[in-house]
C-alpha positions as a Markdown table, in Angstrom:
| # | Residue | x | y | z |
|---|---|---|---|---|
| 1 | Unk | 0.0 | 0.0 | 0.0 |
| 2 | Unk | 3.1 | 2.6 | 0.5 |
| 3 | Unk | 3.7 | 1.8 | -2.9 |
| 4 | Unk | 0.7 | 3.9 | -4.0 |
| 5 | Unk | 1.7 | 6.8 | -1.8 |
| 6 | Unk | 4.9 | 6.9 | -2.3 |
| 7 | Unk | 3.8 | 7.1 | -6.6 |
| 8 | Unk | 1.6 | 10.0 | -5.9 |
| 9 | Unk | 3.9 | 11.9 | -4.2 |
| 10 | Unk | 6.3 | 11.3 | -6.9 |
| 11 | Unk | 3.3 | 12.0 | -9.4 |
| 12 | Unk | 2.8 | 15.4 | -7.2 |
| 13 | Unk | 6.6 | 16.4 | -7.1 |
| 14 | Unk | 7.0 | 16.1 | -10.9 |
| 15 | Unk | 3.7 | 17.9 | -11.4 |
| 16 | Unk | 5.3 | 21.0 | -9.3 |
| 17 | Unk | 8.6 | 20.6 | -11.2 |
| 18 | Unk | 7.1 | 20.5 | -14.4 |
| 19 | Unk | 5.3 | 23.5 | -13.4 |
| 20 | Unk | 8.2 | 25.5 | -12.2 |
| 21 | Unk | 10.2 | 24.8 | -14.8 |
| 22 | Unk | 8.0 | 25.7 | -18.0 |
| 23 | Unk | 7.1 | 29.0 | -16.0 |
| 24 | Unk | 11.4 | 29.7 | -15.8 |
């Protein structure tokens, strides 16, 4: 079950990184 957690977060994290980097 941590499995699934631990992918959203990942999920979430590359979501904000995206973000930050196409607004840079």
């Amino acid at each position: 079950m941590a499995i699934v957690g631990r992918a959203s977060w990942l999920k979430k994290n590359y979501i904000r990184a995206a973000a930050l980097l196409s607004t840079s």
